[in-house]
PDBQT receptor file of N, H, CA, C and O in Angstrom, charges set to zero:
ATOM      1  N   UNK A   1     170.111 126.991 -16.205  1.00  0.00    +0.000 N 
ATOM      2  CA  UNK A   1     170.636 128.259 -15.761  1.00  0.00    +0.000 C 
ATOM      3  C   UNK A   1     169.468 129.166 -15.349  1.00  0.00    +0.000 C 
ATOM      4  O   UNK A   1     168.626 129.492 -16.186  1.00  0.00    +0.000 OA
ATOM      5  N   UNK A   2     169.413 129.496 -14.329  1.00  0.00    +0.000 N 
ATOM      6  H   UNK A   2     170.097 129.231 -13.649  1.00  0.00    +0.000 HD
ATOM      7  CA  UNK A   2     168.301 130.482 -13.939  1.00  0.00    +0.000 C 
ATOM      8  C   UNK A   2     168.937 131.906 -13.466  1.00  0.00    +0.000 C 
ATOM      9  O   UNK A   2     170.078 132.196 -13.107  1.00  0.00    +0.000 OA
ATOM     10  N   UNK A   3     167.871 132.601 -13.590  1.00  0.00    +0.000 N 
ATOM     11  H   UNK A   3     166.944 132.365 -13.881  1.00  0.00    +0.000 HD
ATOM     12  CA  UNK A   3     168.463 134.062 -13.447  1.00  0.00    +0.000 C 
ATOM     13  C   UNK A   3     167.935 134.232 -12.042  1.00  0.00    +0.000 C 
ATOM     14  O   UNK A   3     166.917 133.648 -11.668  1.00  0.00    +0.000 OA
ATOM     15  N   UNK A   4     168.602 134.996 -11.307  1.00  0.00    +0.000 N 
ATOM     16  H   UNK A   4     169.428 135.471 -11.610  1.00  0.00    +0.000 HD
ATOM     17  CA  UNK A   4     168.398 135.734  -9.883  1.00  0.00    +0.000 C 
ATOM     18  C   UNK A   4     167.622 137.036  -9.973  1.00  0.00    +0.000 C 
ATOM     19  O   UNK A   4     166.891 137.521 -10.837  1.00  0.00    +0.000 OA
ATOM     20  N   UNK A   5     168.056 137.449  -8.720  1.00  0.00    +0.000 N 
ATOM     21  H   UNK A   5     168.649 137.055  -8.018  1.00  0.00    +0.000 HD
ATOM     22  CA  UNK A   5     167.243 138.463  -8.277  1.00  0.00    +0.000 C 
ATOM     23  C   UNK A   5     168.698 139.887  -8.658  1.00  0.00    +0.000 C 
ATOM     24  O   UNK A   5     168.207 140.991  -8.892  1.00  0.00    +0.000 OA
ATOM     25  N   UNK A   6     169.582 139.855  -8.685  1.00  0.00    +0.000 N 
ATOM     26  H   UNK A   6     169.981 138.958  -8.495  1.00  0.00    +0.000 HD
ATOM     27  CA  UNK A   6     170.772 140.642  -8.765  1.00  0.00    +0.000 C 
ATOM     28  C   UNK A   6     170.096 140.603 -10.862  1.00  0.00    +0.000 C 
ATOM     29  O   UNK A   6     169.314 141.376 -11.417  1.00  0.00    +0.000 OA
ATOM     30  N   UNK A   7     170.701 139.615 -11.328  1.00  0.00    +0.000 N 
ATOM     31  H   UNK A   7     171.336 138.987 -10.877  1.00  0.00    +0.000 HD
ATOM     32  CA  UNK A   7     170.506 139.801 -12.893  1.00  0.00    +0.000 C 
ATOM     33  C   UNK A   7     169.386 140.164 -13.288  1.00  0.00    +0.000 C 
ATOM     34  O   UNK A   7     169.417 140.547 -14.457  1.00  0.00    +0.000 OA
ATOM     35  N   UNK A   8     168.302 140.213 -12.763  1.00  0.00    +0.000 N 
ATOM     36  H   UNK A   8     168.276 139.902 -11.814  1.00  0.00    +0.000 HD
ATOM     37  CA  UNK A   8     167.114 140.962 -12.797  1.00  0.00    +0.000 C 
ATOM     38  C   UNK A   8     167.436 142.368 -13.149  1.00  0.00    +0.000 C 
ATOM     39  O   UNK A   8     167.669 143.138 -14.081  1.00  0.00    +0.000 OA
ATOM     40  N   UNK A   9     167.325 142.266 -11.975  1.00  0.00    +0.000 N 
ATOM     41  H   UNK A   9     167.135 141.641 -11.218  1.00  0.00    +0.000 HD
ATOM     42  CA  UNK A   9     167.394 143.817 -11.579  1.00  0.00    +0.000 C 
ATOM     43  C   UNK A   9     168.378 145.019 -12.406  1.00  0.00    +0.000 C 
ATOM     44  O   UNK A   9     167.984 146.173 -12.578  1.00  0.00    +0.000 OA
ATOM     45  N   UNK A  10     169.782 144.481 -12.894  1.00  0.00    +0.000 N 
ATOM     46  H   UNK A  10     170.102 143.544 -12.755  1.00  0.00    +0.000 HD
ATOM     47  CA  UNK A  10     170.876 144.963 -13.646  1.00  0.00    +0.000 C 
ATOM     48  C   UNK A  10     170.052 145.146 -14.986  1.00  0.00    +0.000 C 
ATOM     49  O   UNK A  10     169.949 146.167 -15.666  1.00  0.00    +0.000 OA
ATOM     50  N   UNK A  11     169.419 143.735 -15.219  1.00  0.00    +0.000 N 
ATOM     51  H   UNK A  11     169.502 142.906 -14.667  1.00  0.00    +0.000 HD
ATOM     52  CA  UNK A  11     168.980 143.919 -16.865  1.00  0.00    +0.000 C 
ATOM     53  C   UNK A  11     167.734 144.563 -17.243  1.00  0.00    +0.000 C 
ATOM     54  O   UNK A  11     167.378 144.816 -18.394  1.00  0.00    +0.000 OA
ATOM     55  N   UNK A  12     166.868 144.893 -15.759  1.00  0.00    +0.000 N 
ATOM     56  H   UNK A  12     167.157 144.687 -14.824  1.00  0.00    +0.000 HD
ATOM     57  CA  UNK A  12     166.036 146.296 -15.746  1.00  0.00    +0.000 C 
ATOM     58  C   UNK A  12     166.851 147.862 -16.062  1.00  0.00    +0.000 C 
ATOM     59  O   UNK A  12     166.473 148.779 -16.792  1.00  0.00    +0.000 OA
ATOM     60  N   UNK A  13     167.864 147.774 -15.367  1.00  0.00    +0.000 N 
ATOM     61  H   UNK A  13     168.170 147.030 -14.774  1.00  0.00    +0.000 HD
ATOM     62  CA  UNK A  13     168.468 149.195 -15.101  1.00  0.00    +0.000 C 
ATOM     63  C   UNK A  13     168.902 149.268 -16.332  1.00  0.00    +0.000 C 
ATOM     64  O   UNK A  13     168.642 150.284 -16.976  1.00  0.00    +0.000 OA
ATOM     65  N   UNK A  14     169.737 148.096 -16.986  1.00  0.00    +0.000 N 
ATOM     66  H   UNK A  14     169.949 147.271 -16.463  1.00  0.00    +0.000 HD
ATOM     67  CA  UNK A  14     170.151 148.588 -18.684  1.00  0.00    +0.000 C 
ATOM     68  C   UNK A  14     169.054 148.889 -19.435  1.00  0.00    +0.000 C 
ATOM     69  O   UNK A  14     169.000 149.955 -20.049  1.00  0.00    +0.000 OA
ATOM     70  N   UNK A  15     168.119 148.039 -19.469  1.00  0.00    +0.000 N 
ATOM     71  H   UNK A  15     168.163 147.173 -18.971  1.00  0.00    +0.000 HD
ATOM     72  CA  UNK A  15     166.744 148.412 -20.265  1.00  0.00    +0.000 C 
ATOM     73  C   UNK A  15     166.316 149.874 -20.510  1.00  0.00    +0.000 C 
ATOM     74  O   UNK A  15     166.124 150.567 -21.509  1.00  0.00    +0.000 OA
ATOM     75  N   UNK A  16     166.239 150.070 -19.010  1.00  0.00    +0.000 N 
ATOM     76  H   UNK A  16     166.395 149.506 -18.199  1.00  0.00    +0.000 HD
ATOM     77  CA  UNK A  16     166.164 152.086 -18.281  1.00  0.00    +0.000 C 
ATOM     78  C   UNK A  16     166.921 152.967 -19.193  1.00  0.00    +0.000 C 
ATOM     79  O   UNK A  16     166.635 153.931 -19.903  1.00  0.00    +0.000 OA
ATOM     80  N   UNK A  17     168.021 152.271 -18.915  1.00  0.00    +0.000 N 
ATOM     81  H   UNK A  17     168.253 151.487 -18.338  1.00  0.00    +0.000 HD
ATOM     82  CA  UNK A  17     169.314 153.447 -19.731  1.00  0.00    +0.000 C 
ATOM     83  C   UNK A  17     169.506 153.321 -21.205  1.00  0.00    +0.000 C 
ATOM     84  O   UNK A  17     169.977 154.297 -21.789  1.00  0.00    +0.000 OA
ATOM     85  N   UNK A  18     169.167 152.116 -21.968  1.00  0.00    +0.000 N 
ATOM     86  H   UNK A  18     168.785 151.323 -21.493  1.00  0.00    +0.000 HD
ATOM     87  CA  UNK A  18     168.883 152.396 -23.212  1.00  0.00    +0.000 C 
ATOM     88  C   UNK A  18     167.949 153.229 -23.711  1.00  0.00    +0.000 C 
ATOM     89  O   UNK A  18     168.091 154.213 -24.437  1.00  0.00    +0.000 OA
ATOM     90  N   UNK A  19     166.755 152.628 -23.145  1.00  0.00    +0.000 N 
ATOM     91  H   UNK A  19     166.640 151.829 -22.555  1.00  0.00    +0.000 HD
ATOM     92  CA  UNK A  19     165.745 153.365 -23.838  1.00  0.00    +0.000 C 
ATOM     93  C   UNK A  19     165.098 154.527 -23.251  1.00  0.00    +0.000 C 
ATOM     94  O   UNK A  19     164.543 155.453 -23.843  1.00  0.00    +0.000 OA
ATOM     95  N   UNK A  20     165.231 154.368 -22.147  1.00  0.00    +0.000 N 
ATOM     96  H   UNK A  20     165.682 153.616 -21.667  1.00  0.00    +0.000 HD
ATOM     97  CA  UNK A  20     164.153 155.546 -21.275  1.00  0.00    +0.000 C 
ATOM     98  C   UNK A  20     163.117 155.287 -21.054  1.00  0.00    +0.000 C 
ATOM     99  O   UNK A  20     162.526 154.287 -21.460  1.00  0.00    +0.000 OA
ATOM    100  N   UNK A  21     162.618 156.290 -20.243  1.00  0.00    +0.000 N 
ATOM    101  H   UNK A  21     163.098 157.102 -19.912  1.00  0.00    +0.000 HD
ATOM    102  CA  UNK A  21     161.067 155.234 -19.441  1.00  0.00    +0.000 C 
ATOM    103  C   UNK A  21     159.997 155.741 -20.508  1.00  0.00    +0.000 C 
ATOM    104  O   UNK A  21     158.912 155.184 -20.341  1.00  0.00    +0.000 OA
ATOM    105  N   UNK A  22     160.019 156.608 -21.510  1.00  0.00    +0.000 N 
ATOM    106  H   UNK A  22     160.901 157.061 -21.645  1.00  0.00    +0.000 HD
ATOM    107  CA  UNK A  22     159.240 156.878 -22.281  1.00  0.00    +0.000 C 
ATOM    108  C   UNK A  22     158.634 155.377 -23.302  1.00  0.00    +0.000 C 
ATOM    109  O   UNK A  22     157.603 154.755 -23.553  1.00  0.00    +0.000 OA
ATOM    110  N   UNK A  23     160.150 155.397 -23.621  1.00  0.00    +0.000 N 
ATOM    111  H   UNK A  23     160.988 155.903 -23.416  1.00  0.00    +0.000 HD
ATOM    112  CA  UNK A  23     160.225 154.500 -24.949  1.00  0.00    +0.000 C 
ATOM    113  C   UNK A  23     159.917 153.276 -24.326  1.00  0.00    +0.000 C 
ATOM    114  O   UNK A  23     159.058 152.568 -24.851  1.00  0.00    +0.000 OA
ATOM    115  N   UNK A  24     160.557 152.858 -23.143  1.00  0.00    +0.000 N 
ATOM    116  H   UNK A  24     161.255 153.433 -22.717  1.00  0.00    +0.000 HD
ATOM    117  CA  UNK A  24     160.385 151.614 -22.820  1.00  0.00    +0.000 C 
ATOM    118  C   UNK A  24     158.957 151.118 -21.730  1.00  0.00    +0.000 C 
ATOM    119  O   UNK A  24     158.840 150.206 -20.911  1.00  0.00    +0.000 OA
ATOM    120  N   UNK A  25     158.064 152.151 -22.174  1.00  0.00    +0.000 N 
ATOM    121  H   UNK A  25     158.159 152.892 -22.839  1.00  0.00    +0.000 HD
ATOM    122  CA  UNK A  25     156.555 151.668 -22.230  1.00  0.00    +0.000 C 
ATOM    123  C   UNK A  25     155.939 151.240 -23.138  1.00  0.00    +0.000 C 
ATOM    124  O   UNK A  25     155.004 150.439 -23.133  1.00  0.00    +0.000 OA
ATOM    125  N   UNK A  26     156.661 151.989 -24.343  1.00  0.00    +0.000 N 
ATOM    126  H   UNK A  26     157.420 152.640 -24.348  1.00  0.00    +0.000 HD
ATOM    127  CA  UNK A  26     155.431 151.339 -25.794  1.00  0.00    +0.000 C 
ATOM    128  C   UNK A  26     155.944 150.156 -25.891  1.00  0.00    +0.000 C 
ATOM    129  O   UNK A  26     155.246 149.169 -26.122  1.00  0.00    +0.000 OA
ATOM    130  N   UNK A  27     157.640 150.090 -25.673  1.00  0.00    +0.000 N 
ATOM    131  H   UNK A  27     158.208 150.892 -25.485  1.00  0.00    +0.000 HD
ATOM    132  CA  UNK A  27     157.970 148.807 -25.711  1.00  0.00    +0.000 C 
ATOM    133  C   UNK A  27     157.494 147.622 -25.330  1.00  0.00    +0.000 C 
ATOM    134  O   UNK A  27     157.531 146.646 -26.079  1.00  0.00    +0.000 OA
ATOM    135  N   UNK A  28     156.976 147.589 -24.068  1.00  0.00    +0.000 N 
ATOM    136  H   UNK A  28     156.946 148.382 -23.460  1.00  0.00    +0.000 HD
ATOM    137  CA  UNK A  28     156.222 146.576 -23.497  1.00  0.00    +0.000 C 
ATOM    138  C   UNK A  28     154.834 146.984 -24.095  1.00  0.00    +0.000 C 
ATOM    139  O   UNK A  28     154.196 145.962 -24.348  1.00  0.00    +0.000 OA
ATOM    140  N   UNK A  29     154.037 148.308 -24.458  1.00  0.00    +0.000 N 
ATOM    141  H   UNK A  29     154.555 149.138 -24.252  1.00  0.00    +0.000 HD
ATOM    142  CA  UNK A  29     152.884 147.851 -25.004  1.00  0.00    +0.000 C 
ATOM    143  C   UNK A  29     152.604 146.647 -26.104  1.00  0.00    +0.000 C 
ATOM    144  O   UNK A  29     151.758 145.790 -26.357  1.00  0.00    +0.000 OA
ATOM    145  N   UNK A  30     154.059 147.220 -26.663  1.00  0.00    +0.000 N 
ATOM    146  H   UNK A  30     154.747 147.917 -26.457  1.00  0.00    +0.000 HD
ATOM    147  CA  UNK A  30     153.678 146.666 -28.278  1.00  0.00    +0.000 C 
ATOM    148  C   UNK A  30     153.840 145.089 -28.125  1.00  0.00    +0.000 C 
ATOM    149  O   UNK A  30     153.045 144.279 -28.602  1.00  0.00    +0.000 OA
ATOM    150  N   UNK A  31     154.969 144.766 -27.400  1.00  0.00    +0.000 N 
ATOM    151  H   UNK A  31     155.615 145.424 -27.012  1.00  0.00    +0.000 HD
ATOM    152  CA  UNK A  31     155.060 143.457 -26.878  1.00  0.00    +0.000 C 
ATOM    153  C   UNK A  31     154.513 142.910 -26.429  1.00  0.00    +0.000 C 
ATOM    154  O   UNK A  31     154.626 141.710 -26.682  1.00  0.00    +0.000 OA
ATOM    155  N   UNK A  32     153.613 143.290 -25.535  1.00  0.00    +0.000 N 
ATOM    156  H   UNK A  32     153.521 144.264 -25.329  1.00  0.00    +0.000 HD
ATOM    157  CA  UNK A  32     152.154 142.617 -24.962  1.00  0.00    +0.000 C 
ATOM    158  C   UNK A  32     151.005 142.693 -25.922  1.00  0.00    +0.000 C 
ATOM    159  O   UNK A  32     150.052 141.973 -25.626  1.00  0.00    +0.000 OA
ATOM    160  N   UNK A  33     150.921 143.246 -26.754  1.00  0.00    +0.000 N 
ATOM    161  H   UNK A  33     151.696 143.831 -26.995  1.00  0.00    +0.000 HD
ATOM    162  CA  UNK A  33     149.871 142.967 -28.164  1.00  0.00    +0.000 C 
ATOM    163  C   UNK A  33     150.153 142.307 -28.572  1.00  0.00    +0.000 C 
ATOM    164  O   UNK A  33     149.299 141.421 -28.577  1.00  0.00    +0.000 OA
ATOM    165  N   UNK A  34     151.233 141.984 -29.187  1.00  0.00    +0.000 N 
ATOM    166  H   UNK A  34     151.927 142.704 -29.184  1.00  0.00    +0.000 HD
ATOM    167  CA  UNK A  34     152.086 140.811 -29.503  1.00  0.00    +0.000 C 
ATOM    168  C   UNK A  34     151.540 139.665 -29.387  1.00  0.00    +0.000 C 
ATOM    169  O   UNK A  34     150.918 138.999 -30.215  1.00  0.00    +0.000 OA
ATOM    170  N   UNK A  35     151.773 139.485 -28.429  1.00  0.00    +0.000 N 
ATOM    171  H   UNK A  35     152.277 140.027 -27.756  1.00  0.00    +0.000 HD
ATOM    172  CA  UNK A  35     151.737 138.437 -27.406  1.00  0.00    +0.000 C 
ATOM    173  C   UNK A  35     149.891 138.134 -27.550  1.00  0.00    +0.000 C 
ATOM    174  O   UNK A  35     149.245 137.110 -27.772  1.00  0.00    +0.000 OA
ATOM    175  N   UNK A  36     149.623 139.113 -27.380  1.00  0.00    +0.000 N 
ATOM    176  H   UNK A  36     150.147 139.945 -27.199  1.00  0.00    +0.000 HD
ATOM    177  CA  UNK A  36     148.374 139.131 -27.387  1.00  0.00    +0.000 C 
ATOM    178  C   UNK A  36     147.698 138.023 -28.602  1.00  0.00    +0.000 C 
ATOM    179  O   UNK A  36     147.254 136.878 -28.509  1.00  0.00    +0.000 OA
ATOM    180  N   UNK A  37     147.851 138.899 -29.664  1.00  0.00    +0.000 N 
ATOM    181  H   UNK A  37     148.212 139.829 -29.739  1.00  0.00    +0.000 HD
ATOM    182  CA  UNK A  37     148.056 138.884 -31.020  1.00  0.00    +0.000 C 
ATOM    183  C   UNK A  37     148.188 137.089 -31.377  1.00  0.00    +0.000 C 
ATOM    184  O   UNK A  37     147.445 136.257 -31.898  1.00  0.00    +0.000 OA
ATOM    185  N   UNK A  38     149.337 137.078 -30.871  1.00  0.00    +0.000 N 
ATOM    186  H   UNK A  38     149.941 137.753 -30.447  1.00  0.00    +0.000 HD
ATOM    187  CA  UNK A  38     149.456 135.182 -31.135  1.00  0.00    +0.000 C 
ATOM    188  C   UNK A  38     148.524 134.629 -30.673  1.00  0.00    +0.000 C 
ATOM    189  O   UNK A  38     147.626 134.277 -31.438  1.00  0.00    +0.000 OA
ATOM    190  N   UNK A  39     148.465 134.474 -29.837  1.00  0.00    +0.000 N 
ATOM    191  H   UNK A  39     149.195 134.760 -29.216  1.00  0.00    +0.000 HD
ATOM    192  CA  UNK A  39     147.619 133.617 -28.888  1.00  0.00    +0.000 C 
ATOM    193  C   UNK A  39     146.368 133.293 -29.104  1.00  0.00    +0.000 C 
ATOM    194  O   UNK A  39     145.854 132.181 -28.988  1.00  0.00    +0.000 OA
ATOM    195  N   UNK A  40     145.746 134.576 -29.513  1.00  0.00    +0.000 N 
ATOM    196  H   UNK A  40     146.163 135.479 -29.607  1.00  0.00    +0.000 HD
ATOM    197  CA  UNK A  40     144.439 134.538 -30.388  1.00  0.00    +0.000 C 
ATOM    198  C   UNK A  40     144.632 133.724 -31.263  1.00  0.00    +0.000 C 
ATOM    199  O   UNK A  40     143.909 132.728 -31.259  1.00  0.00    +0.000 OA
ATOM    200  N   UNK A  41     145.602 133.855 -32.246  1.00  0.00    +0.000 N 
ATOM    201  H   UNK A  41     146.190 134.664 -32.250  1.00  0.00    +0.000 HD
ATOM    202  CA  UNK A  41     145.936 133.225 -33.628  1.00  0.00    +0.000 C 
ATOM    203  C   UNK A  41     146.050 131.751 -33.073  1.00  0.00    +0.000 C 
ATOM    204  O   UNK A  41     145.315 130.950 -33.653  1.00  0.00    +0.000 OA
ATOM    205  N   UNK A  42     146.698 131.334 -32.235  1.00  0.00    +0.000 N 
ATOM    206  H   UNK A  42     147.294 131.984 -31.764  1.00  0.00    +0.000 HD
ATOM    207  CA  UNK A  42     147.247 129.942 -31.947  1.00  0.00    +0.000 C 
ATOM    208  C   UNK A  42     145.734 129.463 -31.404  1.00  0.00    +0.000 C 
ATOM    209  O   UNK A  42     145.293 128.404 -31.853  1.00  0.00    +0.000 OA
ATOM    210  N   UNK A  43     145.216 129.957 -30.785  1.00  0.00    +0.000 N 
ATOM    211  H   UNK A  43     145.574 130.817 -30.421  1.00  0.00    +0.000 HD
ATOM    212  CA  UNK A  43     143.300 129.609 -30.417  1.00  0.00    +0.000 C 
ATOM    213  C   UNK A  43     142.364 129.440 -31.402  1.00  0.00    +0.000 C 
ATOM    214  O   UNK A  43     141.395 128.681 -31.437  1.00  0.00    +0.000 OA
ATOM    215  N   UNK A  44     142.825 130.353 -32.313  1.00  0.00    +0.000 N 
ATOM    216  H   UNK A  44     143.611 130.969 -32.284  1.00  0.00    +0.000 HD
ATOM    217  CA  UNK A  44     142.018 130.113 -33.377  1.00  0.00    +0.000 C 
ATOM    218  C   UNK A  44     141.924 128.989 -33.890  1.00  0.00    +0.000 C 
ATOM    219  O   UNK A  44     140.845 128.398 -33.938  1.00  0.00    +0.000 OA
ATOM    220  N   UNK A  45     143.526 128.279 -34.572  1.00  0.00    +0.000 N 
ATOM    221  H   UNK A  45     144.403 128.758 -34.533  1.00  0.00    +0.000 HD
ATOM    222  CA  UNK A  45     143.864 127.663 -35.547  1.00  0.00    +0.000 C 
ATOM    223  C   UNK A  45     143.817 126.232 -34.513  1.00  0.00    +0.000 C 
ATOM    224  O   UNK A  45     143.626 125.137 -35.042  1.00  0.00    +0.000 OA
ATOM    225  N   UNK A  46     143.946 126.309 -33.500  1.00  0.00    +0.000 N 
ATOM    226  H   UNK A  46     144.102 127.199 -33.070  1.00  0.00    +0.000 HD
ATOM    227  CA  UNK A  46     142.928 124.394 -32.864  1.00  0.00    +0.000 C 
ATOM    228  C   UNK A  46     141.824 124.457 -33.178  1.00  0.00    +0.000 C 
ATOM    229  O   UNK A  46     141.593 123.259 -33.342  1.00  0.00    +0.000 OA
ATOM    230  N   UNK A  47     140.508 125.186 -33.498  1.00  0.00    +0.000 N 
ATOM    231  H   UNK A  47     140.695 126.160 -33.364  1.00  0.00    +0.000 HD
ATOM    232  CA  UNK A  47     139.554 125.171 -33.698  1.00  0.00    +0.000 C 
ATOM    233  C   UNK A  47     139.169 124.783 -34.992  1.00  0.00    +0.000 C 
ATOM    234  O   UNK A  47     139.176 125.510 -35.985  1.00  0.00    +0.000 OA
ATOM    235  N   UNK A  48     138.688 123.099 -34.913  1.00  0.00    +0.000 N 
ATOM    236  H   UNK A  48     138.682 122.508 -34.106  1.00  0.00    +0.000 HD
ATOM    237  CA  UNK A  48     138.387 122.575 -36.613  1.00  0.00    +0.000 C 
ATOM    238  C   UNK A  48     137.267 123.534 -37.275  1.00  0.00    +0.000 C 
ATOM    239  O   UNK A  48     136.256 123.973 -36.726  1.00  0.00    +0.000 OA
ATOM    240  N   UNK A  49     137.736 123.757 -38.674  1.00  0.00    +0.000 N 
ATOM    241  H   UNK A  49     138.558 123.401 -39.121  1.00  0.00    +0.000 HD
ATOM    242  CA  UNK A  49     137.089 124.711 -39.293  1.00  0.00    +0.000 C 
ATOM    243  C   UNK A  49     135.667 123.917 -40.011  1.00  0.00    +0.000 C 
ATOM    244  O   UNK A  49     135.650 122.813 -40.557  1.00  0.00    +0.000 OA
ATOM    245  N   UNK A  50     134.812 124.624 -39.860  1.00  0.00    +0.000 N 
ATOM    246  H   UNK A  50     134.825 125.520 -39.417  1.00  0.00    +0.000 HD
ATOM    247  CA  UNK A  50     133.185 123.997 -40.589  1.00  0.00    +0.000 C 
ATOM    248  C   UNK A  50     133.125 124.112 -41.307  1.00  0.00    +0.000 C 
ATOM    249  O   UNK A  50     133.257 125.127 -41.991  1.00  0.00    +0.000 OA
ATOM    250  N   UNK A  51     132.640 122.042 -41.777  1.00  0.00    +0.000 N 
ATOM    251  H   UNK A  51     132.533 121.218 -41.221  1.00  0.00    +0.000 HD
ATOM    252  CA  UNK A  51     132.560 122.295 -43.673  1.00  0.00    +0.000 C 
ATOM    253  C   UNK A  51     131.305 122.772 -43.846  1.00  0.00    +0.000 C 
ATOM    254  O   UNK A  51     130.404 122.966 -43.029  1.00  0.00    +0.000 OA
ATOM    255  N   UNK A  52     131.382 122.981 -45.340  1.00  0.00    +0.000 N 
ATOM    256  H   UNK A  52     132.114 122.823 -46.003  1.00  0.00    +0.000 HD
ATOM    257  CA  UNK A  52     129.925 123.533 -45.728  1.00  0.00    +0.000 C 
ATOM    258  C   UNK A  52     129.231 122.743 -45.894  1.00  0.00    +0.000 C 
ATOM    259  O   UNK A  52     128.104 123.222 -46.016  1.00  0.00    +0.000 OA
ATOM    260  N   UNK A  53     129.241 121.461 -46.000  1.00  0.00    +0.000 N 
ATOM    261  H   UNK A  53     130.157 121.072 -45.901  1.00  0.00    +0.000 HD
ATOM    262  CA  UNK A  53     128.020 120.581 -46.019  1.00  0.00    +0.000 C 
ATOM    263  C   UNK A  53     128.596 118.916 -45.421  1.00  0.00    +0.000 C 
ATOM    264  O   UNK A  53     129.616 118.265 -45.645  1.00  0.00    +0.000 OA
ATOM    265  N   UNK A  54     127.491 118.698 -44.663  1.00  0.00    +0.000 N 
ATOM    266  H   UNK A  54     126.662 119.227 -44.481  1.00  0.00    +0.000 HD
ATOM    267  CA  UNK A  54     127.823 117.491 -43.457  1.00  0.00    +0.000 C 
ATOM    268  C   UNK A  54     128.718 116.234 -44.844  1.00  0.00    +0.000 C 
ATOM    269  O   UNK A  54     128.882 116.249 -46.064  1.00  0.00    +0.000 OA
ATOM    270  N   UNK A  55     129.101 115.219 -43.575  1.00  0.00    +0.000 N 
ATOM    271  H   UNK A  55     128.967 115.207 -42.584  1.00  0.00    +0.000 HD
ATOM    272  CA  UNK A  55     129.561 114.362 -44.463  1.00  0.00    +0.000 C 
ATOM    273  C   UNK A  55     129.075 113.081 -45.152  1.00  0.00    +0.000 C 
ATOM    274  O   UNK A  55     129.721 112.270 -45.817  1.00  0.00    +0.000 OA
ATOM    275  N   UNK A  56     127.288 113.108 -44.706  1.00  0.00    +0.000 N 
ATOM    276  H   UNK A  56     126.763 113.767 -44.167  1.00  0.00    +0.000 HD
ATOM    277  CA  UNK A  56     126.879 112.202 -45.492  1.00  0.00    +0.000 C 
ATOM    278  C   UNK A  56     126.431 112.876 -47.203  1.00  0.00    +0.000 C 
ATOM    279  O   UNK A  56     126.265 112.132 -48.169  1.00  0.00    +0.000 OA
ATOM    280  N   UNK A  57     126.317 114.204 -47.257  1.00  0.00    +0.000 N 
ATOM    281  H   UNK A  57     126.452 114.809 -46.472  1.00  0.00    +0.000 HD
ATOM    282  CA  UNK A  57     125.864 114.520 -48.636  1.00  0.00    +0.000 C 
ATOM    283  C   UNK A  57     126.958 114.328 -49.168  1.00  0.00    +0.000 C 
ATOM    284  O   UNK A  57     126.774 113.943 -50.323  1.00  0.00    +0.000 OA
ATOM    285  N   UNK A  58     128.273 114.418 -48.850  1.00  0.00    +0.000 N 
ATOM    286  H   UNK A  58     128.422 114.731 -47.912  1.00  0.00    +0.000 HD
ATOM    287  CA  UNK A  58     129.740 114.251 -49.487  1.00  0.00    +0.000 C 
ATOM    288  C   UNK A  58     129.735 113.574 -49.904  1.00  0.00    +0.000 C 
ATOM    289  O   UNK A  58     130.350 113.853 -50.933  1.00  0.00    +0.000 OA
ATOM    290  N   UNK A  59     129.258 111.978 -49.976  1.00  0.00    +0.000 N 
ATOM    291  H   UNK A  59     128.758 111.752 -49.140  1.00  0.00    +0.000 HD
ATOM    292  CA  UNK A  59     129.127 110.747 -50.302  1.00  0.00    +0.000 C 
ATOM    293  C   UNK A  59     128.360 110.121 -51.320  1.00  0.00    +0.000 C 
ATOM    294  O   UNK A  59     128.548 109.176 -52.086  1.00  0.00    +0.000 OA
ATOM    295  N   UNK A  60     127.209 111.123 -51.047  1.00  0.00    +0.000 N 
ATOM    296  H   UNK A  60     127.056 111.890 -50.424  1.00  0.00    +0.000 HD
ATOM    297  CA  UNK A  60     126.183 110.888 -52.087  1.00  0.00    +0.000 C 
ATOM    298  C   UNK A  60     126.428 111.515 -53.425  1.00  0.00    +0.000 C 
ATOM    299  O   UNK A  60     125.616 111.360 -54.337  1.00  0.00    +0.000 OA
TER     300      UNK A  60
């Protein structure tokens, strides 16, 4: 199911009329930090974490 260019546009104008153009800036600020926010986190956490000491002293 894909959305058009008509359902776009309607579900902008409700957006408008709920909130107002005030409110519905922080809205998208906060949502784009968000967003932000993860992504970092999800970048982070592929990154294997460093042991403190290699793995031949582990052994010994």
């Amino acid at each position: 199911m894909r959305l058009g260019t008509t359902e776009i546009i309607l579900i902008i104008v409700l957006a408008l009329v709920l909130f107002g153009g005030g409110k519905l800036a922080g809205v998208g600020k906060a949502l784009g930090k968000s967003i932000k926010d993860f992504k970092s986190e999800v970048k982070d956490e592929e990154k294997p974490e460093k042991k403190d000491q290699p793995d031949d002293q582990e052994k010994a």
